[in-house]
C-alpha positions in Angstrom: -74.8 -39.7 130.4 -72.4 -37.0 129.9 -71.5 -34.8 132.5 -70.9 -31.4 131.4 -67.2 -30.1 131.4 -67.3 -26.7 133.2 -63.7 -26.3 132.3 -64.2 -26.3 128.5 -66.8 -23.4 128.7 -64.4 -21.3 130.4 -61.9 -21.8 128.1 -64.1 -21.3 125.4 -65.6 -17.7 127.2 -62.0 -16.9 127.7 -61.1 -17.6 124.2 -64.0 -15.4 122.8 -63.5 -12.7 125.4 -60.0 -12.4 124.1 -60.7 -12.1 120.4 -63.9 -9.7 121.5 -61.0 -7.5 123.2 -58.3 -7.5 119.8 -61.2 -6.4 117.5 -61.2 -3.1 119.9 -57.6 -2.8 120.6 -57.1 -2.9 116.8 -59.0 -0.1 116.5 -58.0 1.8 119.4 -53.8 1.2 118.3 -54.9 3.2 115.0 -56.7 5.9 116.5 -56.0 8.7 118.9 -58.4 11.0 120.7 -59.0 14.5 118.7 -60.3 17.3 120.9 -62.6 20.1 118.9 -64.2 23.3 119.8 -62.0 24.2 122.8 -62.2 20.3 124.0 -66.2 19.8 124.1 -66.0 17.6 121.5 -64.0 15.1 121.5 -63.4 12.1 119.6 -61.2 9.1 118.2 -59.7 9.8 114.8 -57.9 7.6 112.7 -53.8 8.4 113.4 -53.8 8.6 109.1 -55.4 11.6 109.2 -53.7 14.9 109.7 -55.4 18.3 110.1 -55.2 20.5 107.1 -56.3 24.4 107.6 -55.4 25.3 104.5 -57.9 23.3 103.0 -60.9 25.5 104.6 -59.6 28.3 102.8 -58.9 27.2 99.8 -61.2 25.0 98.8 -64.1 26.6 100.7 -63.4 30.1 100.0 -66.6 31.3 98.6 -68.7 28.8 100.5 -71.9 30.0 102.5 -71.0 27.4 104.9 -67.0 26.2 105.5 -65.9 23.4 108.1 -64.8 24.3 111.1 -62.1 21.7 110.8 -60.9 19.7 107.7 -58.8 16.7 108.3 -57.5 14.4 105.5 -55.3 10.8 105.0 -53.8 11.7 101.5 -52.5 8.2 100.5 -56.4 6.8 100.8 -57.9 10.1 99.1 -59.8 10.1 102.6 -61.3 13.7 103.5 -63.5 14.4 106.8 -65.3 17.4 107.2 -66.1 19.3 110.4 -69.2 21.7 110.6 -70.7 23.6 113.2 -74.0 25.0 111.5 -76.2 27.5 112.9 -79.3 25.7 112.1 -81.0 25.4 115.4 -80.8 21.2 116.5 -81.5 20.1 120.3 -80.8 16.5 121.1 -84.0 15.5 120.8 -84.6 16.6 117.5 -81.8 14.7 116.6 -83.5 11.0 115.3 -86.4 13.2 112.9 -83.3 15.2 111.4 -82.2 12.3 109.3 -85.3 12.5 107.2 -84.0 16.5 106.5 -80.3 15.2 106.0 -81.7 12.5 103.4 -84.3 14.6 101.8 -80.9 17.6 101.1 -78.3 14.9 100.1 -81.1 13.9 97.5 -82.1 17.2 96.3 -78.4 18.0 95.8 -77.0 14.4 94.0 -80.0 13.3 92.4 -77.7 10.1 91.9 -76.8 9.5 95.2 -78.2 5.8 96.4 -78.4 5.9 100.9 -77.1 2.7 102.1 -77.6 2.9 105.8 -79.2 5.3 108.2 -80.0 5.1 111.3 -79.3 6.4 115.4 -77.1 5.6 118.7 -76.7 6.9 122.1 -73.2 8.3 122.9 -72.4 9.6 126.5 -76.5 10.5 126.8 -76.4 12.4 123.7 -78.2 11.2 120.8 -75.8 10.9 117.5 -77.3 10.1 113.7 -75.8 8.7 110.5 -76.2 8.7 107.3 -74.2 6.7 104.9 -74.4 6.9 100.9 -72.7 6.2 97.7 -72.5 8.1 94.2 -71.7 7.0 91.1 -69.8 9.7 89.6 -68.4 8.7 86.3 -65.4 5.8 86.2 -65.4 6.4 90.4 -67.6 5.5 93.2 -67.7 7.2 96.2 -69.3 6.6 99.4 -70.3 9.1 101.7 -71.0 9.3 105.4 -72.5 11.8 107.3 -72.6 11.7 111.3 -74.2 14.7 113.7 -75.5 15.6 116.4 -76.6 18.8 118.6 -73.9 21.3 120.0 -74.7 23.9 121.8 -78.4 23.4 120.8 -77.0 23.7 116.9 -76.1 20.9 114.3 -72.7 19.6 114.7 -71.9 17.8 111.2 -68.9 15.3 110.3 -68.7 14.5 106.5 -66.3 11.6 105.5 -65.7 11.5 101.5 -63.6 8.4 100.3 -63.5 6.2 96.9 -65.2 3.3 97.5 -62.3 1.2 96.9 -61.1 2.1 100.5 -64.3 1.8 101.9 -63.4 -1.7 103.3 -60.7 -0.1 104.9 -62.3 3.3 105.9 -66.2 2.3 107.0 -64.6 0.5 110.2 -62.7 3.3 111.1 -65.6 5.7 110.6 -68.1 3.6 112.6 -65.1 3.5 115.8 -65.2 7.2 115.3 -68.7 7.5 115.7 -69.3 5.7 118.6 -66.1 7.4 119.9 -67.9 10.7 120.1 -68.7 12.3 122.9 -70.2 15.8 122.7 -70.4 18.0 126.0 -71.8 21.1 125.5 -73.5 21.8 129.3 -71.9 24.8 131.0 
């Protein structure tokens, strides 16, 4: 009869606890915290991108709607997109807004295929995600789309890159998700 060798398992929960831990260092040694709106938003960003104001102007100059913030990694071609809308969103409305965000991206890009969707919970507050990719011509691109509600509006993020750098970019964009934390209570 074997007797079972408590000192292996240890060794073996210590060994997995310890590669557990790298996978988040990793992340966090390539990310740093990004405050927004006056520090009630605040999340982890990527330390590739860099903000880039001059983008809201001139590329969204005309818009009806233009980010807030625009921050960009120009080796990857990586762009993410920060809007505070002033369609009306409360927390809880949050999970049934991904069928309006799907339904829009859709009407827009007829040619747009959604890949993932779906909810988490973030500091109490309920954040939603959307991820796509288009075929446009010789280049796909994939698309994600994360939000949630901000002073009882929607609070968008839009992250554009080609999908060639999406093996390198989704990881970083899922860390930044659940990195978000949203305080908008007075």
């Amino acid at each position: 009869m074997l007797k079972p060798n408590h000192q292996a398992g240890r060794i073996n929960i210590l060994l997995l606890l310890l590669v557990l831990g790298s996978f988040k260092s990793v992340s966090q040694k390539n990310a740093a915290p990004m405050q927004l709106f006056n520090g009630k938003v605040v999340m982890q960003l990527p330390v590739a991108f860099k903000r880039d104001s001059s983008l809201v102007d001139a590329t969204y100059r005309f818009a009806t709607s233009k980010p807030a913030y625009i921050f960009s990694s120009p080796p990857d071609q990586v762009k993410c997109l920060v809007f505070n809308e002033p369609d009306s969103l409360s927390d809880n409305d949050v999970p049934a807004f991904a069928d309006v965000l799907i339904a829009k991206v859709k009407n827009l890009y007829p040619s747009v295929k959604i890949t993932d969707d779906g909810i988490s919970l973030n500091a109490g507050k309920n954040i939603g995600y959307i991820r796509c990719m288009e075929n446009s011509g010789n280049a796909k691109k994939i698309f994600q789309f994360f939000y949630g509600s901000f002073k009882g509006r929607l609070l968008l993020f839009l992250v554009m890159c080609n999908a060639k750098n999406s093996k390198k970019w989704i990881p970083s964009v899922d860390f930044m998700i659940t990195s978000l934390r949203i305080n908008d209570y007075q």
